[in-house]
C-alpha positions in Angstrom: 24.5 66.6 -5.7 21.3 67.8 -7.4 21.1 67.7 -11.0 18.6 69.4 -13.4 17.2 68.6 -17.2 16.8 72.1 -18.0 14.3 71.7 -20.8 11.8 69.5 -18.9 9.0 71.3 -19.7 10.0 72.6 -23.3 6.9 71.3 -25.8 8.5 72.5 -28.3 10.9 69.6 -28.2 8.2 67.1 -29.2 9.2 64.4 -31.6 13.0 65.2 -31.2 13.8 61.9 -29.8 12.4 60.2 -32.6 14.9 61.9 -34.7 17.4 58.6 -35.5 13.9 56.2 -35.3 11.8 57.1 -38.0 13.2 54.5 -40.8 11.0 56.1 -43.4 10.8 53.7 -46.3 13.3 50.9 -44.9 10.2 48.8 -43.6 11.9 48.4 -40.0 10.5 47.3 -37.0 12.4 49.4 -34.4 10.5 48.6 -31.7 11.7 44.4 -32.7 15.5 46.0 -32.7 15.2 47.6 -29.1 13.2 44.4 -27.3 15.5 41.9 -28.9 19.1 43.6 -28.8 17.9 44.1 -24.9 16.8 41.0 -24.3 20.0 39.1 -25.7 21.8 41.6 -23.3 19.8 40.3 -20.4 20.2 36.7 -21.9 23.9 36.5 -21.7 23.2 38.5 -17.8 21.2 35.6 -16.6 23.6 32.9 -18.3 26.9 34.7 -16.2 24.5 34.8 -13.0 25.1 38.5 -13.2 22.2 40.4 -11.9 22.9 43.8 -12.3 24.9 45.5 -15.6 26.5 48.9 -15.5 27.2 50.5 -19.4 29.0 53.6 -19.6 30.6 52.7 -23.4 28.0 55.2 -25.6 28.2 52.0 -28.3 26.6 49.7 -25.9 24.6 52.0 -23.9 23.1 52.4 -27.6 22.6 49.0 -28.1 21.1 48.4 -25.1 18.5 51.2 -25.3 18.7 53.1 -28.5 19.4 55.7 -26.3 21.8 58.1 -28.6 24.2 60.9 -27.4 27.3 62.6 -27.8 28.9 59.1 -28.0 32.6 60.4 -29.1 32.5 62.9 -26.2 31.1 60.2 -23.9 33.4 57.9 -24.5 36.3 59.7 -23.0 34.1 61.1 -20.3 33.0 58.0 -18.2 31.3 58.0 -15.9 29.0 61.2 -17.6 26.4 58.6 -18.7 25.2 55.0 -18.1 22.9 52.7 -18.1 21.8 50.1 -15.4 20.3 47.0 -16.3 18.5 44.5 -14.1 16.3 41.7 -15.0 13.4 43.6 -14.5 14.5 47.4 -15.5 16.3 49.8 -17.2 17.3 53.0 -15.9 19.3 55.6 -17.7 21.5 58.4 -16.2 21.7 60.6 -18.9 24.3 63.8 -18.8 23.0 66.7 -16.9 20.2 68.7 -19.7 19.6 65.6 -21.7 17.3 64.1 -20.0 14.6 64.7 -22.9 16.5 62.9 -25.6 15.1 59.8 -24.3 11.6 60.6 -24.1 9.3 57.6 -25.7 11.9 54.8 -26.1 10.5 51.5 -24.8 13.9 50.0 -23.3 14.4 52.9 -20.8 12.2 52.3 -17.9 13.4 55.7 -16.1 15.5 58.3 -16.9 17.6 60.3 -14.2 20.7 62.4 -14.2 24.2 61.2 -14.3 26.6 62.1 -11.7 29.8 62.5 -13.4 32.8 61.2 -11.2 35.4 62.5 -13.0 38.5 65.3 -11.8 37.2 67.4 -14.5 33.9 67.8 -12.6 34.4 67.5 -9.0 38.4 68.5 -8.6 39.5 67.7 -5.5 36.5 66.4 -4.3 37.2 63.3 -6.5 37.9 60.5 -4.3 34.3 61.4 -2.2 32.7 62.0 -5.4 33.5 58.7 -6.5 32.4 57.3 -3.1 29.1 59.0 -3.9 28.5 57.5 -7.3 29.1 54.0 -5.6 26.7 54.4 -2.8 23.7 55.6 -5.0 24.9 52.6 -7.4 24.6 50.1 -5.2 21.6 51.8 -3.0 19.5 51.4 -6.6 20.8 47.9 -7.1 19.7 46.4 -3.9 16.7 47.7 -3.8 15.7 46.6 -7.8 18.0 43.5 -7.2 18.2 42.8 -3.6 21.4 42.3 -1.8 24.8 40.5 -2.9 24.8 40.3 -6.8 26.9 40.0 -8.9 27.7 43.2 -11.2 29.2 43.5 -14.2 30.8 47.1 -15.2 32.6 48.2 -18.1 35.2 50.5 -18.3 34.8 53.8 -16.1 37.8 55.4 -13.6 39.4 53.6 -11.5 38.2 54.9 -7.9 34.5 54.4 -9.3 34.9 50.3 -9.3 37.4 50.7 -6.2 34.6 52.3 -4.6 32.0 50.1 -5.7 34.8 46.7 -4.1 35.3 48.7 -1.1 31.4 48.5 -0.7 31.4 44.8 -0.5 30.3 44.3 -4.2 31.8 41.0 -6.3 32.4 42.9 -10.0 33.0 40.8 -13.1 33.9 42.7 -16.4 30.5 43.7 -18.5 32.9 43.0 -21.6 31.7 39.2 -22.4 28.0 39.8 -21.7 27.7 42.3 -24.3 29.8 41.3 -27.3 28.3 37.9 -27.0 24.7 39.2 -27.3 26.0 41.7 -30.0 27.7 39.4 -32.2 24.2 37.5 -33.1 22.0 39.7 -35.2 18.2 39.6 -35.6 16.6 39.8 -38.8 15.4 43.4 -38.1 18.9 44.8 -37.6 20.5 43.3 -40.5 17.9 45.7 -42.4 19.3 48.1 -40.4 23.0 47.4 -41.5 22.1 47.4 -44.8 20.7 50.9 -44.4 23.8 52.2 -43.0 25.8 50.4 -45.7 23.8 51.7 -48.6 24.0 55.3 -47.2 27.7 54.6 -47.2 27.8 53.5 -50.1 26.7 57.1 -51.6 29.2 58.7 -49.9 31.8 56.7 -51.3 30.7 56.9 -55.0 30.6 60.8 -54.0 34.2 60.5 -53.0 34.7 58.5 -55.7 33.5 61.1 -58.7 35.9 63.5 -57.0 39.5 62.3 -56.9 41.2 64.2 -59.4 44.8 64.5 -59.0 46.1 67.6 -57.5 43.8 67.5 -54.4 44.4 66.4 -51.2 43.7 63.3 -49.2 42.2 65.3 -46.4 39.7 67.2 -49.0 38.9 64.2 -50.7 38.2 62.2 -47.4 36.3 65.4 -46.1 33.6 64.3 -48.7 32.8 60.6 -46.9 32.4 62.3 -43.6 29.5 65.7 -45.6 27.5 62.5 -47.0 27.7 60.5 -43.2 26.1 63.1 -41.9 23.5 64.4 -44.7 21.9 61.2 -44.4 21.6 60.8 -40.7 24.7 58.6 -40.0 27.0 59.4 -36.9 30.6 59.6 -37.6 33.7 58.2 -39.1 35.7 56.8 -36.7 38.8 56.3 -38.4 41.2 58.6 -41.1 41.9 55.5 -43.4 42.5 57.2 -46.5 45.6 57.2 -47.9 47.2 58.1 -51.4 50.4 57.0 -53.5 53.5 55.9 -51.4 51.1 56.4 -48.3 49.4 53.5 -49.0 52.3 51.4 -47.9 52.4 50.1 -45.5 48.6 50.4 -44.0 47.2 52.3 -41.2 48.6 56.0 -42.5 46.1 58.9 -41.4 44.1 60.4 -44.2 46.6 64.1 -44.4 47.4 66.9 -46.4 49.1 64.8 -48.6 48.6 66.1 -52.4 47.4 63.1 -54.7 49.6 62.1 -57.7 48.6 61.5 -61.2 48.1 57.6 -62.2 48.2 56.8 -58.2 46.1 54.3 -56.0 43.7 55.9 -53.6 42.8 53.3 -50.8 39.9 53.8 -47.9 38.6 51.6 -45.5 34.9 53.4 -44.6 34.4 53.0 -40.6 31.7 54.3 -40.5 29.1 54.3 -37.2 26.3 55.2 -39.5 22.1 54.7 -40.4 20.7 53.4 -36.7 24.1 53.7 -35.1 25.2 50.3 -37.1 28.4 50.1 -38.3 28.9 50.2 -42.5 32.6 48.7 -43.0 34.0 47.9 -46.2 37.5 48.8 -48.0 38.0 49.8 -51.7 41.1 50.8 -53.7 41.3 53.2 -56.6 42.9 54.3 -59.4 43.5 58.2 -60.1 44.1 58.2 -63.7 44.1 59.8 -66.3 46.4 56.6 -67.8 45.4 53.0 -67.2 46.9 51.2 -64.1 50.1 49.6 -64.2 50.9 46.0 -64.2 52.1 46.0 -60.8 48.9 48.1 -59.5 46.5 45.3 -61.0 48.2 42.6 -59.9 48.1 43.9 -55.8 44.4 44.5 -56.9 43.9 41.2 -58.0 45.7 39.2 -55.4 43.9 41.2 -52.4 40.6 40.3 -54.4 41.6 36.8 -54.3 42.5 36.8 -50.6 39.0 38.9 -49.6 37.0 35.7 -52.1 38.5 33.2 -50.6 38.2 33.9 -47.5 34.3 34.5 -47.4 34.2 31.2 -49.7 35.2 29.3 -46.7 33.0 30.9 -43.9 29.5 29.1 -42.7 27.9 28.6 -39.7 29.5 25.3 -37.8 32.7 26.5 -38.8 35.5 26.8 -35.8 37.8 30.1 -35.5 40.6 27.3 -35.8 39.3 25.2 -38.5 38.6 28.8 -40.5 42.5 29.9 -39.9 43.7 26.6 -41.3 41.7 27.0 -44.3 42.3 30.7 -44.7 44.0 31.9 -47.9 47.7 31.5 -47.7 49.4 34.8 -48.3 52.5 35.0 -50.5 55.8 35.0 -48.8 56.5 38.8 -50.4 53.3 40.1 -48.8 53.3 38.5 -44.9 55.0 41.5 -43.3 52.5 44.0 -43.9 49.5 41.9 -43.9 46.6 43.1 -41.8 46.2 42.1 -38.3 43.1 40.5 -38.9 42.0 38.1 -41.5 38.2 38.8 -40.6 36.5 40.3 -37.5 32.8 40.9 -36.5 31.0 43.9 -37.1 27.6 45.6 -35.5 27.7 48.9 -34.1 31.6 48.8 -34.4 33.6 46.4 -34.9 33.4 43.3 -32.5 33.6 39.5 -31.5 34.8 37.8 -32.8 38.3 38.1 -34.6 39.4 35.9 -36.7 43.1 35.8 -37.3 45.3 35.1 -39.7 47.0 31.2 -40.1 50.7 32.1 -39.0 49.1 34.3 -36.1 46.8 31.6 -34.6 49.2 30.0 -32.1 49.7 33.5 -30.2 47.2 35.3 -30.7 44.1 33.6 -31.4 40.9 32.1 -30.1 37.9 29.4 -30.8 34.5 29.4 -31.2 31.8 28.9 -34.0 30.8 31.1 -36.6 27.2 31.6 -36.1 24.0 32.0 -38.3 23.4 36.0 -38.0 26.6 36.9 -37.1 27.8 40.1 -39.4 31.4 39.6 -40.5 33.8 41.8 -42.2 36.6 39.8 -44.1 39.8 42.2 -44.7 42.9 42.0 -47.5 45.9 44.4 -47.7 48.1 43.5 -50.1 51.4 45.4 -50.6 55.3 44.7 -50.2 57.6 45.5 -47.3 59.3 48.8 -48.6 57.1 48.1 -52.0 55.6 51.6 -53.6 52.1 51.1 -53.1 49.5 48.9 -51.3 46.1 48.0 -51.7 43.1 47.8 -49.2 39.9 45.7 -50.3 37.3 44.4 -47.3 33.5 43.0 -48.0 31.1 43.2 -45.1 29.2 39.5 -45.0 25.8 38.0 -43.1 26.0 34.7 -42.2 23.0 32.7 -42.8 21.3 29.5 -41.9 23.4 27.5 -45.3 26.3 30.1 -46.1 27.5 33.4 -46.2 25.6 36.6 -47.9 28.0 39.7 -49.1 26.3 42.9 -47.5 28.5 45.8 -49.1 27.4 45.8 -52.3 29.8 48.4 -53.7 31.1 47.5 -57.1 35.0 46.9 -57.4 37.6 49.1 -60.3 37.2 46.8 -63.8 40.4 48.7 -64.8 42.5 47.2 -62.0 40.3 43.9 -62.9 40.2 43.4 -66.7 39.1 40.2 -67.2 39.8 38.4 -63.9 37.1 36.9 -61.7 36.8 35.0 -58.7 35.0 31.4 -59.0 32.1 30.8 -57.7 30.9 34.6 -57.2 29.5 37.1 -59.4 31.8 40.2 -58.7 30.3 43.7 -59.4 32.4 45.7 -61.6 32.6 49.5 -62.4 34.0 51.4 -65.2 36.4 54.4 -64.3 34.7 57.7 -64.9 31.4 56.7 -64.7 29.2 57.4 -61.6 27.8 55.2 -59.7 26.0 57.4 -57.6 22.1 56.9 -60.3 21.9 53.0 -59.1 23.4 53.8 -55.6 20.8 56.5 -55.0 18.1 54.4 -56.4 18.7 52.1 -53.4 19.0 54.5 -51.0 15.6 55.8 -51.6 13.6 53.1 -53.1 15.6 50.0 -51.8 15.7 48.6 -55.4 18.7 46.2 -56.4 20.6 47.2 -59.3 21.7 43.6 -61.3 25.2 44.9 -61.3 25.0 45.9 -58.0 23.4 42.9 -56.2 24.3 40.9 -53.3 26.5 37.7 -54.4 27.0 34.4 -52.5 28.5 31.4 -52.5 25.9 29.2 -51.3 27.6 26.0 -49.3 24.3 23.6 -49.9 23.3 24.4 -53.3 26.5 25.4 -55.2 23.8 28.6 -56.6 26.5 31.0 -56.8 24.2 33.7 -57.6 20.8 33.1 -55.5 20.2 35.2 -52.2 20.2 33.0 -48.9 17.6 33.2 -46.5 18.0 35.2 -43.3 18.1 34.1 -40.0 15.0 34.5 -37.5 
């Protein structure tokens, strides 16, 4: 089946493949993110003895290459675009016409055009079609490869991969490659994150200067998702906003829900933002115009507790078993509608490795070692079975060669606070009604730290509580 890139020989589409690569200000090697995120993916290849990697998930073909492009509509369109991997090259298939977007990016040896095996796009032709896509797979493999490898595919339709076993070839899930050379960051990228989280950051002091009672969830939500995009970020890829009695139990869409007077509001971000890279982080807060009530502060205050804790205990060496163990014990009154996770790792999306809560260990969890560069997100939700309200607090964390660094640096509700504080951490605190977006803004443009802003850590070797670690190489 002959494909075409339509725009070929446009020149007027110079420079438009630079347009998520220009990190103006940020001092980011990009060039350093591509080679190394590729190489780890060709590490953890060589290490499985798997000698040729087939990505059609948009997240990891992006990892993999940089390569960005309609990545929600991609994701429920497999196979429309992928990427092969071998020790030696890259080649792209890029959906038919966009072929250009890929011009100049180091990790792409060639770039050709996709053939979509799917019913939408070859009816009832389907079953050959798929046939099709396996021979050219495997004819391209060989002869970059030679015969009899071992491939790893992700997730694509079914008579794709029967086609491919039908061919002779022994297919191993891509699935372990990748999050294992995702889950260790370079130092590069976590300037990358950062970006994404300070953009995010704005949008949530945006959101946050608008709640007013009166409005709804959807039109304050609608806010996040304007300032995502304003400042070059991708999407949001949940509705995690909820207000009032919708905030308990957790995991209730963001709707046209009208927000009450003296109600909590409570967001978890998800956003795949700055660079493609993930910004994650939960707040709670208050609508006003009276003070929050007892019982509001003290489901603020315990999920604080749970969300300190928890990052108090993480450091590289540490096992996914011994961290459960040692993992704040939640009150009795609050284990029902606890969240899934206690903590999970972040990137491009959320990722390997999750780390589960004590009483869900022995069913559902797994080991390993927490890792220097790995990016993790430590979660609290904190509300009753059949209780009014809830609350939803999360920090996004580095860790580092000697401890753990907080990442999201936005500030949590002094009113729900007063004078409670965590020990061993310098917890940023904001005043209801005023903005937050002057210091915000100053570190989206200038990259300067605001003291009330900054980064804390608990430092396992020095007991500094307030000194920055270093990074790892």
């Amino acid at each position: 089946m002959t494909m075409f890139d339509w725009h070929a020989d446009r020149s007027d589409l110079k420079g438009l493949a630079f347009l998520d690569r220009e990190p103006v200000d940020l001092n980011i090697d990009m060039e350093a993110v591509r080679q190394y995120r590729l190489a780890s993916i060709r590490r953890e290849m060589k290490k499985r003895d798997i000698g040729a990697l087939v990505l059609s998930c948009p997240i990891n073909i992006r990892y993999a290459s940089d390569a960005r492009n309609m990545q929600v509509f991609c994701s429920r369109n497999t196979p429309s675009r992928y990427l092969l991997i071998t020790e030696g090259r890259t080649i792209l298939y890029e959906f038919t016409g966009c072929e250009h977007l890929s011009a100049g990016l180091d990790t792409v040896d060639e770039v050709r055009a996709a053939m979509t095996a799917s019913f939408v796009a070859a009816g009832p032709q389907i079953a050959e079609r798929e046939r099709g896509w396996a021979r050219e797979m495997l004819a391209t493999i060989t002869e970059l490869t030679g015969a009899g490898v071992t491939v790893g595919l992700e997730r694509m339709n079914a008579g794709t991969a029967l086609a491919l076993a039908e061919l002779g070839v022994r297919i191993v899930d891509a699935q372990e490659p990748v999050e294992m050379a995702r889950c260790i960051k370079s130092a590069e990228e976590i300037k990358c994150v950062e970006a994404s989280l300070r953009a995010t950051e704005r949008g949530v002091s945006m959101l946050r200067d608008a709640i007013r009672p009166g409005m709804t969830e959807n039109q304050l939500w609608s806010i996040l998702h304007q300032a995502v995009i304003a400042q070059n970020g991708d999407y949001v890829e949940t509705r995690l906003l909820s207000a009032g009695e919708r905030t308990n139990p957790w995991f209730q869409e963001s709707s046209d829900h009208v927000i009450g007077a003296n109600s909590l509001v409570a967001l978890d971000t998800d956003v795949v933002g700055c660079f493609g890279y993930y910004s994650d982080f939960s707040r709670t807060f208050h609508v006003g115009p009276a003070r929050p009530s007892e019982d509001q502060k003290t489901l603020y205050k315990v999920a604080l507790e749970q969300v300190y804790h928890n990052i108090s205990i993480l450091k590289p060496g540490l096992t996914f078993q011994e961290y459960s163990e040692q993992a704040w014990t939640i009150p009795e009154k609050y284990i029902d509608n606890r969240y899934y996770l206690s903590s999970h790792g972040v990137g491009m999306t959320g990722e390997y490795p999750y780390l589960y809560h004590r009483k869900d260990y022995p069913a559902a969890g797994y080991d390993g070692v927490v890792e220097p560069g790995m990016t993790i997100c430590v979660e609290a939700y904190i509300g009753e079975n059949g209780g009014h309200e809830g609350v939803k607090l999360e920090q996004q964390c580095l860790i580092t060669d000697t401890g753990v660094e907080i990442l999201s640096r936005f500030p949590f509700e002094e009113n729900l606070l007063d004078d409670f504080h965590v020990p061993g951490f310098r917890v940023p605190k904001a005043k209801q009604g005023v903005s937050l977006l002057p210091g915000i803004a100053a570190q989206v443009t200038g990259q300067q730290r605001q003291p009330d802003m900054a980064r804390t850590v608990n430092d396992k070797t020095s007991g500094d509580a307030g000194a920055p670690l270093a990074r790892p190489t």
